[in-house]
C-alpha positions in Angstrom: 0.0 0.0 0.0 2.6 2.4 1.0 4.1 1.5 -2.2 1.5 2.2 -4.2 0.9 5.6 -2.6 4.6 6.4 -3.1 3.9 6.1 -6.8 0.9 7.9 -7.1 -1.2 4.7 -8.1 -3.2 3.9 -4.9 -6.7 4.1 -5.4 -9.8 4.8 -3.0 -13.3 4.5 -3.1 -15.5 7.6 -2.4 -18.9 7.8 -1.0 -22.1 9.0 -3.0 -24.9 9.9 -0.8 -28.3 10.1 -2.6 -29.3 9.2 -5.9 -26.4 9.0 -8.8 -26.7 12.4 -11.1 -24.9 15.5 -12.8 -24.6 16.7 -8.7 -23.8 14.4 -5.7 -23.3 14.6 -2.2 -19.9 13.2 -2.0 -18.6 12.6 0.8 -20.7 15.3 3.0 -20.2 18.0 -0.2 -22.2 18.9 -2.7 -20.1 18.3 -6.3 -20.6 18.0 -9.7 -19.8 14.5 -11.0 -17.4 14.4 -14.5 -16.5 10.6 -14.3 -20.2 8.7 -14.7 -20.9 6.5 -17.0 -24.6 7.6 -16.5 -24.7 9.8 -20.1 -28.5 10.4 -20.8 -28.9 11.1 -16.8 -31.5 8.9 -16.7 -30.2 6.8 -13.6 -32.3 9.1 -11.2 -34.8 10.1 -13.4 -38.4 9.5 -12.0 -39.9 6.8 -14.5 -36.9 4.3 -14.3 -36.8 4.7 -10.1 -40.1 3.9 -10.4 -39.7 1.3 -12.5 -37.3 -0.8 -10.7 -39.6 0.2 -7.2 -42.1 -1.7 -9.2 -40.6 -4.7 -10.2 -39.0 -5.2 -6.6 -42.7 -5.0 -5.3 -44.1 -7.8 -8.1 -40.8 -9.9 -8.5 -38.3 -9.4 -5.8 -35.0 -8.2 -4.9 -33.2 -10.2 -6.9 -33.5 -13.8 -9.2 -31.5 -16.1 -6.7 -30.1 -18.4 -9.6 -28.1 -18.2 -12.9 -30.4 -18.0 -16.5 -30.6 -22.1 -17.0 -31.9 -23.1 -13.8 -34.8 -20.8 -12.5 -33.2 -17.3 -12.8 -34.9 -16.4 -16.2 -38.2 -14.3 -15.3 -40.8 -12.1 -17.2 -39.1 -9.0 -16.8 -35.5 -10.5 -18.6 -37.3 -11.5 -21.6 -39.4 -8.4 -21.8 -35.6 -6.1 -22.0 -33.9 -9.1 -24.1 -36.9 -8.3 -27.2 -36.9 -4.6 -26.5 -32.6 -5.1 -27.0 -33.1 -6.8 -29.7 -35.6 -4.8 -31.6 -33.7 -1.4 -31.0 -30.5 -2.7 -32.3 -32.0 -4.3 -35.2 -31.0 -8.2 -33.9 -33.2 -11.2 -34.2 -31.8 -11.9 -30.1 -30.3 -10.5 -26.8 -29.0 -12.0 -23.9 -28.9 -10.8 -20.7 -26.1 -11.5 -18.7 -25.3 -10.3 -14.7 -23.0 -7.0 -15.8 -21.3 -6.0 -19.2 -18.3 -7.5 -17.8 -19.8 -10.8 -17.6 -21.2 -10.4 -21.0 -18.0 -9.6 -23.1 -16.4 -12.3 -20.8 -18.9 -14.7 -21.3 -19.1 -14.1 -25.4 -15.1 -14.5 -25.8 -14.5 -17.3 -23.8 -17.6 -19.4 -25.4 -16.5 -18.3 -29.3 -12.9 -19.3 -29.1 -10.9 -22.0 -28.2 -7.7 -23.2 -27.8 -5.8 -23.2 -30.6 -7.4 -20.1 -32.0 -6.5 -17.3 -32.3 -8.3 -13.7 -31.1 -7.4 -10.3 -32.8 -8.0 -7.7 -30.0 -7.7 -4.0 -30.2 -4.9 -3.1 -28.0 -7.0 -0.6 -25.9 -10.1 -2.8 -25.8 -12.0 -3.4 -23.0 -11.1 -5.8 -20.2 -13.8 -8.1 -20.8 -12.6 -8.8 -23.9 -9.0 -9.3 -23.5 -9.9 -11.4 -20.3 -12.3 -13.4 -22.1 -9.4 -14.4 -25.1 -8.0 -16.2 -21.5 -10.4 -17.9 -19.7 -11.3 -19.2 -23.2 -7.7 -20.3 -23.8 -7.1 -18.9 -27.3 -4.1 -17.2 -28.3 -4.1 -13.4 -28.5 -2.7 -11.1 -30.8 -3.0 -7.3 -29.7 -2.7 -5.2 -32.2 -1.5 -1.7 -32.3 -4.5 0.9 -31.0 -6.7 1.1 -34.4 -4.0 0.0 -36.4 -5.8 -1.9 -39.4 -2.7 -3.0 -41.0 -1.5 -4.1 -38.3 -4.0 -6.4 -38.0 -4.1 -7.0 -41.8 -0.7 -8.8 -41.1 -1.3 -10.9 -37.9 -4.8 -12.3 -39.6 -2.1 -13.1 -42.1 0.3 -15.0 -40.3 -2.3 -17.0 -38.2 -3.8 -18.7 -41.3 -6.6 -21.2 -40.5 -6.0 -20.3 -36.7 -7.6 -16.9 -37.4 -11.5 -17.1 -35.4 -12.4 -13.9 -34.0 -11.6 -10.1 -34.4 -13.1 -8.3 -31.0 -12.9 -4.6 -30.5 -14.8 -1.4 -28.7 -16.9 0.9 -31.1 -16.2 3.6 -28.9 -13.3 3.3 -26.5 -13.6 3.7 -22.8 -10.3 5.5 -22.1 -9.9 8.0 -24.6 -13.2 7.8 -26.2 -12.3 7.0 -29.7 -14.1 5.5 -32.6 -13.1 1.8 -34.4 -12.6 1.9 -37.9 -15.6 -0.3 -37.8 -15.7 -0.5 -41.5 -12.4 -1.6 -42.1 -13.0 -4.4 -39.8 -16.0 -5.4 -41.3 -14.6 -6.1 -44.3 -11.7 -7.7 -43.0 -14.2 -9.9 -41.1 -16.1 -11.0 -44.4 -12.9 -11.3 -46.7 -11.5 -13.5 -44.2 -14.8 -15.3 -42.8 -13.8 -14.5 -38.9 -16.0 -13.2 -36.3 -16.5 -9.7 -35.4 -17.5 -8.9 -32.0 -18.1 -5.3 -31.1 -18.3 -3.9 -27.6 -21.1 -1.0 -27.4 -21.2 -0.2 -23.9 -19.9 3.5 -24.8 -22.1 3.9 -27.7 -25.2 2.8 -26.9 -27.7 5.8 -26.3 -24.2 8.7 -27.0 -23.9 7.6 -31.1 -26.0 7.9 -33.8 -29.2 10.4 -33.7 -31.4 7.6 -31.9 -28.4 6.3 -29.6 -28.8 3.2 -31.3 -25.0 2.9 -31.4 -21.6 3.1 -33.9 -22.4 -0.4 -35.5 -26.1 1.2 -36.1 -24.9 4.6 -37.1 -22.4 2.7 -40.0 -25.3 0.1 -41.3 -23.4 -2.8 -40.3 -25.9 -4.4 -38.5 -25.7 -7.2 -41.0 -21.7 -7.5 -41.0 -20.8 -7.4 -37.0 -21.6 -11.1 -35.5 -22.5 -10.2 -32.0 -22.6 -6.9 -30.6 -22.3 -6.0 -26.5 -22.9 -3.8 -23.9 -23.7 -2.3 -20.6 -27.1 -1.4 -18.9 -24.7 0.3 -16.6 -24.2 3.0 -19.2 -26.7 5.6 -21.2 -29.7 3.2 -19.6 -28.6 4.0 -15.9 -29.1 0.7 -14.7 -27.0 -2.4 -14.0 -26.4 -5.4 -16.1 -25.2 -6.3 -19.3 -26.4 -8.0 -22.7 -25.1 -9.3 -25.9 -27.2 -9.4 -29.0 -27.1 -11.6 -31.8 -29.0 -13.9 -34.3 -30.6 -16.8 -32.6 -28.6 -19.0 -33.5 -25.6 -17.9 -31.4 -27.9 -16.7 -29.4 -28.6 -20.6 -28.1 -24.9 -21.8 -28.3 -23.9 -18.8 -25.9 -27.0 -20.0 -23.6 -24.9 -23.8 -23.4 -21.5 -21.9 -23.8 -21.1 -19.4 -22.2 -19.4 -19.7 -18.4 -20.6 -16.4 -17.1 -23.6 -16.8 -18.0 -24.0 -21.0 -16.9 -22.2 -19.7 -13.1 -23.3 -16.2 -11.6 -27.2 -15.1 -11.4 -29.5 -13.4 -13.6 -29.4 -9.3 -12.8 -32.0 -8.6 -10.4 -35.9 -7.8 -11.5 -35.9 -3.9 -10.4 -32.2 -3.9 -12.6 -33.7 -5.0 -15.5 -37.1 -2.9 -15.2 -35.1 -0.1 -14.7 -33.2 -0.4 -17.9 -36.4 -1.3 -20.0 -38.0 2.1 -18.9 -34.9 4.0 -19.6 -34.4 2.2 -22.9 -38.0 3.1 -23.7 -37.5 6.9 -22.6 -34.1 6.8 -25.1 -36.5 5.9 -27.9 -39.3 8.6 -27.3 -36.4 11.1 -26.4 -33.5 10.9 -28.7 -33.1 14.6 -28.3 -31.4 13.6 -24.8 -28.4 12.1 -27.5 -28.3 15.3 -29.5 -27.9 17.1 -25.7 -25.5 14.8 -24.3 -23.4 15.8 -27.9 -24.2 19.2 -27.3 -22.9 19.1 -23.7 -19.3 17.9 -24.8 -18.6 19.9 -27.3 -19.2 22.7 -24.8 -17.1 21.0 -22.4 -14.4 20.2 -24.9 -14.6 23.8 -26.7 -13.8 25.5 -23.3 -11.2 23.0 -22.4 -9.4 23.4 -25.4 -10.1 27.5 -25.4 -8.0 27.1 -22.6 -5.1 25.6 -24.1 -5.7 22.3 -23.0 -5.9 19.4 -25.8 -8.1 16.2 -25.4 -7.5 14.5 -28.8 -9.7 13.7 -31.9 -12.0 11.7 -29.9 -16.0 12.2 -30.1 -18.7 11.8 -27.5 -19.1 12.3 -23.9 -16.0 10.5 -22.9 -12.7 13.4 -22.7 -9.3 12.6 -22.2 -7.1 15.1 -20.6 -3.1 13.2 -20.8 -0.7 14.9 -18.4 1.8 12.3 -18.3 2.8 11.8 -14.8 0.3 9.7 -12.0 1.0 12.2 -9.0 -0.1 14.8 -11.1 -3.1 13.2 -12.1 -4.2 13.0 -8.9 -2.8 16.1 -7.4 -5.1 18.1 -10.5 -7.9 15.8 -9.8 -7.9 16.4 -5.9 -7.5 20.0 -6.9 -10.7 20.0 -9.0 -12.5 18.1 -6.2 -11.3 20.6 -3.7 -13.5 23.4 -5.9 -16.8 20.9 -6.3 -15.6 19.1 -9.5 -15.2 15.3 -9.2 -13.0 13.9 -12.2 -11.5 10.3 -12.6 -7.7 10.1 -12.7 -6.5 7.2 -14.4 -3.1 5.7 -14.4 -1.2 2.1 -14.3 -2.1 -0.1 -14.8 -5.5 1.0 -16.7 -3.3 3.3 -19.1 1.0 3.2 -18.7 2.0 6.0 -16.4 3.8 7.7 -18.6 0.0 8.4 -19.8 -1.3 9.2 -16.6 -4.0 11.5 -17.6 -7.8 12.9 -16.1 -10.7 11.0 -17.7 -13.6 13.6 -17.7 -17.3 11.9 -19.0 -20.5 14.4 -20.2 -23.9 13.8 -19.2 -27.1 15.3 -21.0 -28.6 16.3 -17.4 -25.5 18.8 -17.3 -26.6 22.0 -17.5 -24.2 24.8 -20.0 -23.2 27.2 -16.7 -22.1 23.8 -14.6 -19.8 22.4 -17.6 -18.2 26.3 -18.4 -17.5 26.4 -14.5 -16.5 23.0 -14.4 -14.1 23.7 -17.5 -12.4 26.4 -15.6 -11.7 24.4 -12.5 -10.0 21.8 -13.9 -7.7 24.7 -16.5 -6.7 26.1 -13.0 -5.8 23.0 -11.4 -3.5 22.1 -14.5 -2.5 25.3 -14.7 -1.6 25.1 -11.0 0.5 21.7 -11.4 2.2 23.2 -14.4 0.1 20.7 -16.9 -0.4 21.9 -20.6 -1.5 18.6 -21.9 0.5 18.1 -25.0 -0.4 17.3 -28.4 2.4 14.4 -28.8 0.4 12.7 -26.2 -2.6 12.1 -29.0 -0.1 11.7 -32.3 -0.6 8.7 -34.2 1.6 5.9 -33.8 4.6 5.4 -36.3 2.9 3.1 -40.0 2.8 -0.3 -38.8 6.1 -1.8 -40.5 5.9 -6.4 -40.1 9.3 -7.8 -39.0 9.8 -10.2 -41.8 12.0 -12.9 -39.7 9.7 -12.6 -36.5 8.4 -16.4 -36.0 4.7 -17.0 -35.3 5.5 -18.4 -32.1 6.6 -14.7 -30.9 3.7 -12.7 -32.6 0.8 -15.4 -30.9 2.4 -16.3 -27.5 0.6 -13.8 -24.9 2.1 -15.3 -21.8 5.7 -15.1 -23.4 5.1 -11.9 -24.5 3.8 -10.4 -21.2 6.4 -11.9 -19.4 9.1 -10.1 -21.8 6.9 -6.8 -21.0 7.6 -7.2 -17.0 
């Protein structure tokens, strides 16, 4: 521990009194949150409390067993259809959190002996579900198509799965979901896309980046959160039926923790239902970071090419991270500093999210807080920080044996 706090990495959890939205009582003081996931603000929002203070009423506090044996009720079916129809899929699955559900997905669509072509920066569930499901990964370079051109390659008939975020959690970038695609179909792999930051913040009815570039038709299984834009908790993947059933006998997360819990899930189906009568809520949530951004960056502070709610502010060092981000907190403005091993700590940086509750004087306040506090710590958060990487050049004598072998590789890392 003392270690950790040496380094600037040690983490601690706060406490939220009250309902989660764009203001909390944290820790006894009022503050405006800029690191929730909760986009539309629809967490708090009347309907969907009283949605889940419904279902607790008519079906309980929770389902007390996994999906297969008697944890499948009314209400999970009702969200899996309403899933399925707003992303344009013949299926969804429910599984207990969107970690479980990219876990789950992975580990039942490989095996060993395949191989998995991850995007460097994808999400944890992903790149943990490549091993539990004891396939061999290959991490390409951050959105690096030709990278991955050339490690498809090289892994021949091994090649099974491509997985990757639409919109990434870190920095808040978009997959060149296109490029994929056709990599996908020219090379008959599978190509799983994780949603949980674009569902309900891309595409003018929130219905996602895989929506919003009409490759419903070309992306095999698509994932996400109800933790997210829908303000509740759970996760879901959706799918045709037929993979649909084989993740059902397949899938370990979903065969050995519980189904999410009735008021969870009747939560989510009233905020998915508000999403669809209110898609203006995406169009403020957009609205609402490019204010955020504009101010930043009017500032002198840069945050990238990245779109949506999700802003990354790099200044390079972990202890001043969080000296900036106690700072900010010590004015009412509650940021996220992120550091090693979520990002390397050389790219220690402030992760600052948008919700569409915000209102334009809190996010220009906001915006100047967190300028002093940089200014204060003597951050100007560079533009080298957000430069593309170098053209992807193959090593022609590197063996496959090197390119596929994850644990050798991660143990040359350390």
């Amino acid at each position: 521990m003392h270690e950790l706090e040496s380094l600037g990495l040690l983490r601690r959890t706060r406490l939220v009194s009250g309902p989660q939205g764009p203001r909390v009582v944290l820790d006894g003081k009022p503050t405006l949150v800029l690191c929730s996931s909760n986009y539309l603000g629809l967490a708090d929002h009347p309907r969907v409390r009283q949605a889940a203070a419904e279902a607790a009423m008519r079906w309980g506090a929770g389902a007390t067993a996994t999906r297969i044996a008697s944890g499948t009720m009314t209400i999970h079916r009702r969200l899996e259809e309403r899933l399925a129809a707003f992303l344009n899929r013949q299926g969804a699955l429910l599984f207990g959190s969107g970690y479980l559900a990219g876990l789950g997905a992975v580990a039942a669509l490989a095996r060993p002996g395949d191989v998995v072509f991850a995007d460097a920066d994808s999400s944890p569930a992903l790149l943990d579900g490549c091993t539990l499901s004891g396939a061999e990964l290959f991490s390409y370079d951050h959105l690096d198509v030709d990278h991955l051109r050339w490690g498809i390659a090289r892994a021949e008939a091994r090649a099974a799965l491509i997985v990757t975020d639409s919109v990434f959690g870190v920095d808040g970038e978009l997959a060149p979901l296109r490029e994929l695609a056709e990599l996908r179909s020219r090379r008959r792999l599978r190509l799983v896309v994780d949603e949980s930051h674009a569902l309900g913040t891309v595409g003018t009815e929130g219905r996602g980046a895989v929506a919003e570039a009409g490759l419903e038709d070309r992306v095999d299984l698509v994932l996400g959160t109800l933790a997210g834009a829908l303000g509740s908790y759970g996760g879901f993947v959706a799918c045709d039926d037929v993979l649909i059933d084989y993740l059902i006998n397949a899938s370990p997360t979903l065969r050995f923790s519980a189904a999410p819990a009735p008021p969870a899930a009747a939560a989510a189906l009233a905020a998915l239902a508000l999403l669809e009568q209110r898609p203006q809520l995406v169009a403020k949530l957009s609205a609402n970071a490019a204010l955020l951004r504009g101010e930043l960056e009017r500032r002198g502070l840069y945050l990238g090419h990245a779109r949506g709610p999700i802003l990354s502010l790099v200044v390079g060092d972990p202890e001043a991270a969080n000296e900036v981000a106690e700072q900010a907190l010590a004015r009412g403005v509650l940021t996220e500093p992120l550091s090693a091993p979520i990002v390397p700590a050389s790219h220690s940086r402030l992760r600052l999210t948008v919700m569409a509750s915000h209102r334009r004087e809190e996010l220009l306040d906001a915006a100047g807080v967190v300028a002093d506090a940089c200014e204060r710590v003597g951050i100007d958060a560079p533009e080298e920080y957000f430069e593309p990487a170098a053209a992807f050049e193959p090593e022609p004598d590197r063996r496959p044996s090197q390119i596929f072998d994850f644990e050798a590789e991660r143990r040359l890392a350390a």
